[in-house]
DOGU-518624 format. One record per atom (N, C-alpha, C): x, y, z; residue in three letters. Coordinates in steps of 0.05 Angstrom, whole numbers, padded with zeros to 5 digits, always signed. Example, Ala and Ser with C-alpha at 12.3 -4.5 7.8 and 13.67 -1.06 7.14 Angstrom:
2
+00264-00114+00156ALA
+00246-00090+00156ALA
+00264-00066+00156ALA
+00257-00045+00142SER
+00273-00021+00143SER
+00258+00001+00157SER
This chain:
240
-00561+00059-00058UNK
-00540+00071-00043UNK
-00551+00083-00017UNK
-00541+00076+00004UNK
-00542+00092+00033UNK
-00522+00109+00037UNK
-00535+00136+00051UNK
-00504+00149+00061UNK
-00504+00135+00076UNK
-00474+00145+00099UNK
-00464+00134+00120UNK
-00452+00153+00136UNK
-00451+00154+00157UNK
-00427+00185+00167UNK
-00408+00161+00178UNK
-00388+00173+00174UNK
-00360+00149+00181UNK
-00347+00168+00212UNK
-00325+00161+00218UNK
-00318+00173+00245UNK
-00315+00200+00245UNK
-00292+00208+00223UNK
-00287+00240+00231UNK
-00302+00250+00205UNK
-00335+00239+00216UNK
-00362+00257+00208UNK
-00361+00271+00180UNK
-00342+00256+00171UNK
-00348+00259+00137UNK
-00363+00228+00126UNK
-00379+00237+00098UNK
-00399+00213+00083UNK
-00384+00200+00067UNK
-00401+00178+00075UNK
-00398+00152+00045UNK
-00418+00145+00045UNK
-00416+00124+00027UNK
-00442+00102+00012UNK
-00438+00077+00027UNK
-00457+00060+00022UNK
-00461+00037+00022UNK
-00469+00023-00007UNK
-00455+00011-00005UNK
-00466-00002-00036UNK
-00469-00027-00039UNK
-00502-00037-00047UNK
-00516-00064-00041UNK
-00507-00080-00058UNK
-00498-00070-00084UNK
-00491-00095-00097UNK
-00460-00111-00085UNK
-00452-00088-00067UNK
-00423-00110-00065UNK
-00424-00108-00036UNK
-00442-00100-00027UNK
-00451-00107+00007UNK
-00421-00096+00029UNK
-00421-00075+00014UNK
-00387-00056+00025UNK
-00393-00025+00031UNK
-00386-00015+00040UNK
-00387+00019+00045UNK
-00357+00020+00029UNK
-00362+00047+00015UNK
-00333+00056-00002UNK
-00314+00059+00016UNK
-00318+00067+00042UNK
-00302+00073+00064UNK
-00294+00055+00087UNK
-00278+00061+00101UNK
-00269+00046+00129UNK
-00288+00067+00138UNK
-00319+00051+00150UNK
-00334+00078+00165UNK
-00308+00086+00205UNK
-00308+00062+00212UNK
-00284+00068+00242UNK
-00261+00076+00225UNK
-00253+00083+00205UNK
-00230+00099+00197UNK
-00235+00134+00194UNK
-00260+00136+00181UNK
-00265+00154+00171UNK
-00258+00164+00142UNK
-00277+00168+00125UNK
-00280+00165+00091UNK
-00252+00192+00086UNK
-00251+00212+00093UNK
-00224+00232+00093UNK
-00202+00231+00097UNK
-00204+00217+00128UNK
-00183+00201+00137UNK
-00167+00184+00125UNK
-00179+00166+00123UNK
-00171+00139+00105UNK
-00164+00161+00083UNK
-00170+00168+00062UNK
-00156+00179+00039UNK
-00134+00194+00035UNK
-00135+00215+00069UNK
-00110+00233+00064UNK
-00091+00213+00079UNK
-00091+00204+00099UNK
-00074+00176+00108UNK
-00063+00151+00105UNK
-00079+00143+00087UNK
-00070+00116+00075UNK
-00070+00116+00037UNK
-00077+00137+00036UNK
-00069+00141+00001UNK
-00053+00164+00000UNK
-00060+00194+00003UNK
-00047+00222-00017UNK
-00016+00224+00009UNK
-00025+00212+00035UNK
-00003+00234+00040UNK
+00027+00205+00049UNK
+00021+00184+00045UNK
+00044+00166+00039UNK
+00060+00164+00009UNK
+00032+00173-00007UNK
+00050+00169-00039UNK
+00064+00188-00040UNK
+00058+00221-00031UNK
+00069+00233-00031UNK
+00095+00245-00015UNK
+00106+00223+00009UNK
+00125+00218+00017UNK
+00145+00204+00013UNK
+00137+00171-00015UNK
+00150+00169-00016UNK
+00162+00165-00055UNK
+00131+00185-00059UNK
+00135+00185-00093UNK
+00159+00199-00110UNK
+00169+00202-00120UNK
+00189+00211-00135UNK
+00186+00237-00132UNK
+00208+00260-00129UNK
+00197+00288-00130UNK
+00203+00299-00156UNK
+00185+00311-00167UNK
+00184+00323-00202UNK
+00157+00335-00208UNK
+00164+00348-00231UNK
+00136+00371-00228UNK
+00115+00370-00243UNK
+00108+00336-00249UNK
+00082+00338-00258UNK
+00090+00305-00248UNK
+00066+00290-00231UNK
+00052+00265-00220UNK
+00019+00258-00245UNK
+00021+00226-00254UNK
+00011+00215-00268UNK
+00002+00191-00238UNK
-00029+00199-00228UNK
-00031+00186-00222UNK
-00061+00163-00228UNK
-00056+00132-00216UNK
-00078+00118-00219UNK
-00096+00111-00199UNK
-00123+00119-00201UNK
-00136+00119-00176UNK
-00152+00102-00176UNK
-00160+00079-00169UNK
-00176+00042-00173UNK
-00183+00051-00151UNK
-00208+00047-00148UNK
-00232+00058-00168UNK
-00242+00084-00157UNK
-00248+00108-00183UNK
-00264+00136-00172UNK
-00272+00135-00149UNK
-00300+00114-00155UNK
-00325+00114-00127UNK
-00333+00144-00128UNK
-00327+00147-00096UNK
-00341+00180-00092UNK
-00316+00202-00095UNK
-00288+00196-00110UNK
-00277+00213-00122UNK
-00269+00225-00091UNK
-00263+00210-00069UNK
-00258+00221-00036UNK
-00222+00228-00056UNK
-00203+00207-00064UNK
-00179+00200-00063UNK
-00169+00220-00077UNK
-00185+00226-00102UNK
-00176+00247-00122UNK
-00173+00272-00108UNK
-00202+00283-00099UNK
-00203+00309-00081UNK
-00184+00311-00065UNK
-00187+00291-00044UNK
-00161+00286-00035UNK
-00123+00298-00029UNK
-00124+00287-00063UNK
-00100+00294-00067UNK
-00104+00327-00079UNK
-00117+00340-00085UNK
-00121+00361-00096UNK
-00116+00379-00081UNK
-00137+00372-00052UNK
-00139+00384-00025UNK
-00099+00389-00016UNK
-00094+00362-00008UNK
-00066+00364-00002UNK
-00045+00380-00015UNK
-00050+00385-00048UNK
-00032+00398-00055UNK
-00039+00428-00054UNK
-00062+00440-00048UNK
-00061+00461-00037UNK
-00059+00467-00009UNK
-00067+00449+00009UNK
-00058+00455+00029UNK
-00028+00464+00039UNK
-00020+00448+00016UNK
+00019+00450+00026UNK
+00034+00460+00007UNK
+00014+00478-00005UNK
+00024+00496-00027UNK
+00043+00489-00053UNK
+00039+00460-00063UNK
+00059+00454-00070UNK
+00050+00451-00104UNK
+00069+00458-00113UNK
+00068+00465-00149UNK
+00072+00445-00168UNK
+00066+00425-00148UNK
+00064+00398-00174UNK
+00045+00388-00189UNK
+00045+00387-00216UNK
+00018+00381-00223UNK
+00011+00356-00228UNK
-00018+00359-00230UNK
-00028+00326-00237UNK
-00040+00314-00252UNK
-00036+00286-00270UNK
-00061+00278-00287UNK
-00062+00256-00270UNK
-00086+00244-00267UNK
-00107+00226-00253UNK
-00122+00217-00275UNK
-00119+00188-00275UNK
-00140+00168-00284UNK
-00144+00151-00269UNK
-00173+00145-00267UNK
-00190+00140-00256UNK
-00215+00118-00269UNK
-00210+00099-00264UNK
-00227+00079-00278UNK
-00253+00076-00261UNK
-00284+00071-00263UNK
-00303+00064-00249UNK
-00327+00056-00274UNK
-00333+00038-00252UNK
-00357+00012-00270UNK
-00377+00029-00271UNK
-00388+00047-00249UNK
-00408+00049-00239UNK
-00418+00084-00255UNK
-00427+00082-00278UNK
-00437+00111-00287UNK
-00456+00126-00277UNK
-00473+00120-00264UNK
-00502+00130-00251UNK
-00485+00142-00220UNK
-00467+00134-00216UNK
-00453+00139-00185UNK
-00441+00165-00196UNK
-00427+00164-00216UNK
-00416+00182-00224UNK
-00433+00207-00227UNK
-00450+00203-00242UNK
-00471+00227-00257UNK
-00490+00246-00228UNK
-00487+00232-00209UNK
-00496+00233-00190UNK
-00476+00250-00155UNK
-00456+00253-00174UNK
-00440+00259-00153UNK
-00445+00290-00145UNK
-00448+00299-00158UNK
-00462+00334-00161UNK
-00476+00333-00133UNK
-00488+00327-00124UNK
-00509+00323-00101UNK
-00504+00302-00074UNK
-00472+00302-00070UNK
-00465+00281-00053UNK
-00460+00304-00036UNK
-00461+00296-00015UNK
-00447+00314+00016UNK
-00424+00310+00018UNK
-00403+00330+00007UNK
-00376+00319+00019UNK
-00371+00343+00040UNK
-00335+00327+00049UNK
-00333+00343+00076UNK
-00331+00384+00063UNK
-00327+00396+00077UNK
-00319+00420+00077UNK
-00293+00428+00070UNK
-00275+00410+00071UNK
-00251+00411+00055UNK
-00248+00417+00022UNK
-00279+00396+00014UNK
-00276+00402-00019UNK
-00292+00420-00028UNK
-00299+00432-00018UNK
-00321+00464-00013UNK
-00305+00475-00037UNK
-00279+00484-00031UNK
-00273+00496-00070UNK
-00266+00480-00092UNK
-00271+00459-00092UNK
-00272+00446-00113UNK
-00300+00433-00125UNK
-00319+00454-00124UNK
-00350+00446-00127UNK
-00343+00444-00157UNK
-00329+00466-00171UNK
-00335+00459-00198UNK
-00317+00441-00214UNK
-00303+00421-00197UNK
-00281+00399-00211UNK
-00307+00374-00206UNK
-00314+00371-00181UNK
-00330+00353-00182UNK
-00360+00357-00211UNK
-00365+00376-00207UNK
-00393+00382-00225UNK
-00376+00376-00263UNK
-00357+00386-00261UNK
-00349+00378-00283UNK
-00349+00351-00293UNK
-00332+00334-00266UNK
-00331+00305-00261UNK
-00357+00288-00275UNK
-00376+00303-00252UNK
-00405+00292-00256UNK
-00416+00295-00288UNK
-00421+00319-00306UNK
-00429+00321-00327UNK
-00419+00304-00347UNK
-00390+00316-00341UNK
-00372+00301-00371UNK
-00346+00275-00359UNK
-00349+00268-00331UNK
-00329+00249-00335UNK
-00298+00260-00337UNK
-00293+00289-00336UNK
-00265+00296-00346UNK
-00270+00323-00330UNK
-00241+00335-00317UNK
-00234+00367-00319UNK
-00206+00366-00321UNK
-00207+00387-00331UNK
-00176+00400-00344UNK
-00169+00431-00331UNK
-00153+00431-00321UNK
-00138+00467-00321UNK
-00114+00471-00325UNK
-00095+00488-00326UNK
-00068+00496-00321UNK
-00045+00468-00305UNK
-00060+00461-00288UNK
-00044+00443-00264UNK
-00066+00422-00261UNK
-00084+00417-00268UNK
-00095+00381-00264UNK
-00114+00370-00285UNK
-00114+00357-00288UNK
-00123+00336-00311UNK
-00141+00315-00291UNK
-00162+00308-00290UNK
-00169+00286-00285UNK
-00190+00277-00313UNK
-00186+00245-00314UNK
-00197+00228-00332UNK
-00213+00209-00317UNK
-00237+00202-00311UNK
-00258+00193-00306UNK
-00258+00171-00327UNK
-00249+00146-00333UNK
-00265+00132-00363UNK
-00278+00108-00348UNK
-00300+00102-00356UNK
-00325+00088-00351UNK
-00322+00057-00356UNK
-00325+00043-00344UNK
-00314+00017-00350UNK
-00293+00003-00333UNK
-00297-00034-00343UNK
-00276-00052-00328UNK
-00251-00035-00316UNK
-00243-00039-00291UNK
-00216-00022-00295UNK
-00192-00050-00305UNK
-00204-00074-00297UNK
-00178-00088-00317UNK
-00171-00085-00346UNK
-00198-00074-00365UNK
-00193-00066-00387UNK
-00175-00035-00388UNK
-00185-00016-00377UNK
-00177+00009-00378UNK
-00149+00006-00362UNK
-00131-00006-00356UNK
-00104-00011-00346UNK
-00091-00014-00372UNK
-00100-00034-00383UNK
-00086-00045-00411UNK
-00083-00026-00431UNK
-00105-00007-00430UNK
-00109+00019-00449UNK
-00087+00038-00439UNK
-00072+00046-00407UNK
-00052+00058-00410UNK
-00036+00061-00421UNK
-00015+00076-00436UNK
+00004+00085-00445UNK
+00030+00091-00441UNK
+00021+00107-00416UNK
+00035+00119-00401UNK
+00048+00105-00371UNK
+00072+00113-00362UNK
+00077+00112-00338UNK
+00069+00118-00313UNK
+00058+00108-00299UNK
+00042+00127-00270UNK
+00064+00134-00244UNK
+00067+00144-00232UNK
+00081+00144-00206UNK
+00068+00137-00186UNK
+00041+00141-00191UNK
+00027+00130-00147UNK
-00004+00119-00166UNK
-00002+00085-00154UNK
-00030+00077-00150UNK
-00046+00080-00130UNK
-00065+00094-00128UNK
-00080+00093-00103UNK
-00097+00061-00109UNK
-00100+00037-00090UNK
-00103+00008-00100UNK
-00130+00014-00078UNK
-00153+00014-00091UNK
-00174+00020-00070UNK
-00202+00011-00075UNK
-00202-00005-00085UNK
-00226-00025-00097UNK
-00239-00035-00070UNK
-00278-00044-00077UNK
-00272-00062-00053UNK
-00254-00078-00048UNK
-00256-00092-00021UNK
-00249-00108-00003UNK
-00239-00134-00026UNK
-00221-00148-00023UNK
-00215-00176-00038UNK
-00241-00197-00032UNK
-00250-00193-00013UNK
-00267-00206-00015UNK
-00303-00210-00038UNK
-00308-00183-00038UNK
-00322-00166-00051UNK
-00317-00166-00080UNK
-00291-00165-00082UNK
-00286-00156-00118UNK
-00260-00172-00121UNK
-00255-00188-00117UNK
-00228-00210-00128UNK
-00218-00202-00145UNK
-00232-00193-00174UNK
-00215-00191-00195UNK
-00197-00171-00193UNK
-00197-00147-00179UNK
-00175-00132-00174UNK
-00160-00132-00152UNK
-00159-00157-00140UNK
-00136-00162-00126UNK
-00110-00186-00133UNK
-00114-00193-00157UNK
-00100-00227-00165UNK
-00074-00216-00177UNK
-00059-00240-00175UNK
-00031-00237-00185UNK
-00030-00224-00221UNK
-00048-00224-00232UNK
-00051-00224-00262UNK
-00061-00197-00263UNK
-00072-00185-00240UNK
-00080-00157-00239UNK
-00059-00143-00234UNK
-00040-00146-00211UNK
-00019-00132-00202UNK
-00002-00131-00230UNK
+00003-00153-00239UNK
+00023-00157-00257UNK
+00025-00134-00284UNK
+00000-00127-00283UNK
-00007-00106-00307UNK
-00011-00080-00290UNK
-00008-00070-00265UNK
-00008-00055-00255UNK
+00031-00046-00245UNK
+00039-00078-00250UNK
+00076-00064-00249UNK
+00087-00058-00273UNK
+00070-00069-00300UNK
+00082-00061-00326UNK
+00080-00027-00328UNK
+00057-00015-00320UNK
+00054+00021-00320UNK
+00073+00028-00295UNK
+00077+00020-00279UNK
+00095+00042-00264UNK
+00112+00044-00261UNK
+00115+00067-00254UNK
+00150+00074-00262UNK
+00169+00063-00238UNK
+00195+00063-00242UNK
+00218+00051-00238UNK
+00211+00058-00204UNK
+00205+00084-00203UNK
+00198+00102-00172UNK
+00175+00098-00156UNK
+00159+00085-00172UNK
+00130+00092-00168UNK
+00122+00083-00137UNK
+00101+00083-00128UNK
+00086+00081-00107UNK
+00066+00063-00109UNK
+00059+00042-00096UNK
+00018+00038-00092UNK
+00022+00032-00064UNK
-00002+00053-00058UNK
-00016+00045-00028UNK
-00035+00031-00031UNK
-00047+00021-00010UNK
-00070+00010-00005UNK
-00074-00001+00028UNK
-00104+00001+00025UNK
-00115-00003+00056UNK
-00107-00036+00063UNK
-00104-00054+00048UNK
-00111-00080+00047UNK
-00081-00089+00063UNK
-00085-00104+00082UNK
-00057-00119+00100UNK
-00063-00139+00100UNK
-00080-00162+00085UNK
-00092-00188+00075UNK
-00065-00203+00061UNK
-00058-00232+00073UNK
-00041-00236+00068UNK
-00037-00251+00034UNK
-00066-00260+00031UNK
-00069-00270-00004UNK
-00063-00242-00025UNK
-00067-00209-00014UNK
-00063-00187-00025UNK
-00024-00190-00031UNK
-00021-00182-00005UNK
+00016-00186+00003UNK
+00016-00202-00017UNK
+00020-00233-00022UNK
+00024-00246-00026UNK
+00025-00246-00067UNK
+00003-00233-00075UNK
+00003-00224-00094UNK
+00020-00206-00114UNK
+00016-00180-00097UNK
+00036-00160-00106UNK
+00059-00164-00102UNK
+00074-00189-00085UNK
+00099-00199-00080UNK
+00104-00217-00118UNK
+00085-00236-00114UNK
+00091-00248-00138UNK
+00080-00236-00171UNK
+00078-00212-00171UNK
+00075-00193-00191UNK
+00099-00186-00201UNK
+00117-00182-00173UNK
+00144-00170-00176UNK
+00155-00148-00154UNK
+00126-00133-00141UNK
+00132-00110-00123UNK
+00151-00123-00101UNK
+00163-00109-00082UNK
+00174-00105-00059UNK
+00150-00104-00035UNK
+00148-00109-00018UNK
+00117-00110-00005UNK
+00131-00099+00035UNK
+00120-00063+00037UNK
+00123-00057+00058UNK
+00098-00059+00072UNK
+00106-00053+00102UNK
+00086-00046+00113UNK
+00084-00018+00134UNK
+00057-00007+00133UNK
+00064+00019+00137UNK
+00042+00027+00164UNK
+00055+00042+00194UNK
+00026+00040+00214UNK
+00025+00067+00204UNK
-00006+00071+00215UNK
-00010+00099+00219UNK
-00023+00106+00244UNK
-00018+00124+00267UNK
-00021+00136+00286UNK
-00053+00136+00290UNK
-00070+00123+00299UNK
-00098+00123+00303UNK
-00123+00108+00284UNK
-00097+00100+00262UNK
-00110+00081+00244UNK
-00110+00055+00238UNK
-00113+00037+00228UNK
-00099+00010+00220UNK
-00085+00022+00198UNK
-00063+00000+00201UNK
-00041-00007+00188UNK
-00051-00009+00157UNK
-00026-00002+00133UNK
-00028+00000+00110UNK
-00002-00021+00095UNK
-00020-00028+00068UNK
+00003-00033+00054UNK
+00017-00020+00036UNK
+00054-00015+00029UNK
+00055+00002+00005UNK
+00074-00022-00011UNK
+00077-00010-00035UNK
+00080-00030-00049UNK
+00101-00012-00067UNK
+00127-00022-00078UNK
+00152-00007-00096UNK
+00158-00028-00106UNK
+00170-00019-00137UNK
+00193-00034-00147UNK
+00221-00031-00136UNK
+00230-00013-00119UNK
+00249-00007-00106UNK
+00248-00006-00073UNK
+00273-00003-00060UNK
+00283+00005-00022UNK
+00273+00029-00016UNK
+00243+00022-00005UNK
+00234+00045+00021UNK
+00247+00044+00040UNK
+00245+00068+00060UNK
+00253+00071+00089UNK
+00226+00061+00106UNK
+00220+00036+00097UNK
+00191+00024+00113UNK
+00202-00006+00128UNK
+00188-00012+00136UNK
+00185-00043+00138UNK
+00179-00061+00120UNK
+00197-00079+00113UNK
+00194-00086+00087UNK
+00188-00123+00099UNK
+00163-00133+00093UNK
+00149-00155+00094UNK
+00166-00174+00086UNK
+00185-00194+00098UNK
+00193-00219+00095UNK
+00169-00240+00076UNK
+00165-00236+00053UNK
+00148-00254+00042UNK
+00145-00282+00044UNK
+00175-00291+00041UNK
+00175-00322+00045UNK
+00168-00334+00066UNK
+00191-00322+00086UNK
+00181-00328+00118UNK
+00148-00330+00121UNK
+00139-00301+00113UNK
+00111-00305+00118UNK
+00096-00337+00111UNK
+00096-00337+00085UNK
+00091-00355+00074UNK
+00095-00386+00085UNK
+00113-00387+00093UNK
+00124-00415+00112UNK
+00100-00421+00137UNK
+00092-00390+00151UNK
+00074-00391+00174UNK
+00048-00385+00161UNK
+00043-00381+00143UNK
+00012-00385+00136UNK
-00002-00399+00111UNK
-00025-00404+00122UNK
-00036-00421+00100UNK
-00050-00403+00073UNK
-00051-00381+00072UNK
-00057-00357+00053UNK
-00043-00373+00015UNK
-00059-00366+00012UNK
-00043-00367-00025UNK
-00049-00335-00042UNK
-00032-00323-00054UNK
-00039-00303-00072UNK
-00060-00313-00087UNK
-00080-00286-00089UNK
-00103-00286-00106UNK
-00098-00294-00136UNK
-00108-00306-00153UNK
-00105-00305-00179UNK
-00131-00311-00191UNK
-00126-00302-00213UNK
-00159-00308-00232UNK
-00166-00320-00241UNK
């Protein structure tokens, strides 16, 4: 692993086996998380007072903090469980000693918890760390989620969590309301989570690239003409 300083001078990794940085480094590793994951789900996720969310994949745990960060920043009393699937255990065990921004400065002891045992618990948040495939650990849900954060490498990088057979078990958990963002505007992605079953928007952000969100239901977004698309490109949804 290499660090990296990304634009708005917060860290990531580089990671050789999949020849990817966890981050959009010209986005910026904070950026990218409070902008294109915590603060769209939370615009357009269901309002109620406890959020079940799924975060593909941990990594450096930017998405989780993230959302932690946000809900105190905006004072808001909703609580959360977070699961969190990641391959990578030694990344994990290891997080204790990562440079993050100054933002997660009071949450030293959610991460160190993270790091030892994989899990923290309080009053208002739950996170679950479980170790392993995340296509297996999807199937193991139970429960209903309201917001996927969809943040795996690149489709290029890691295929298996971008195919129609992945999405498909990703629309069986969510709820009727639910949310998934993601960085990816790849039209074999679109093209996927269309034939899963989602609704497929598209979302800009002010100084960033463009995002995708994804509902079983009518956002106030731009909502992606799939077929049309399809007629003008040569793209096929991913499958496995």
């Amino acid at each position: 692993m290499i660090k990296v300083q990304t634009k708005d001078s917060s860290f990531t990794l580089y990671n050789k086996e999949f020849d990817e940085c966890y981050h959009n480094v010209k986005d910026g590793a904070l950026s990218e998380s409070l902008k294109k994951h915590v603060e769209p789900a939370f615009l357009f996720a269901p309002k109620k007072g406890k959020l079940t969310i799924l975060d593909i994949c941990f990594g450096l745990g930017y998405n989780t903090l993230s959302t932690i960060y946000y809900l105190k920043t905006n004072r808001l009393n909703t609580k959360l469980e977070i699961i969190s699937p990641e391959l990578d255990k030694d990344l994990i065990e290891n997080l204790i000693d990562f440079e993050y921004p100054k933002e997660f400065t009071p949450f030293k002891n959610i991460i160190k918890s993270i790091s030892k045992d994989n899990f923290y618990e309080d009053e208002n948040i739950k996170i679950d760390v479980k170790i392993g495939n995340a296509r297996e650990v999807i199937k193991r849900i139970d429960k209903k989620v309201d917001i996927v954060y969809q943040d795996p490498f690149s489709p290029k990088k890691n295929r298996s969590l971008w195919t129609v057979e992945y999405f498909k078990d990703i629309f069986d958990i969510i709820d009727k309301d639910g949310i998934l963002t993601t960085y990816s505007i790849a039209a074999p992605v679109r093209f996927a989570l269309y034939e899963s079953g989602f609704r497929v928007y598209e979302r800009e952000i002010e100084g960033l690239k463009k995002e995708t969100i994804a509902s079983k239901r009518t956002l106030p977004l731009k909502e992606i003409d799939i077929e049309e698309k399809r007629k003008r490109s040569n793209s096929k949804a991913l499958r496995d």
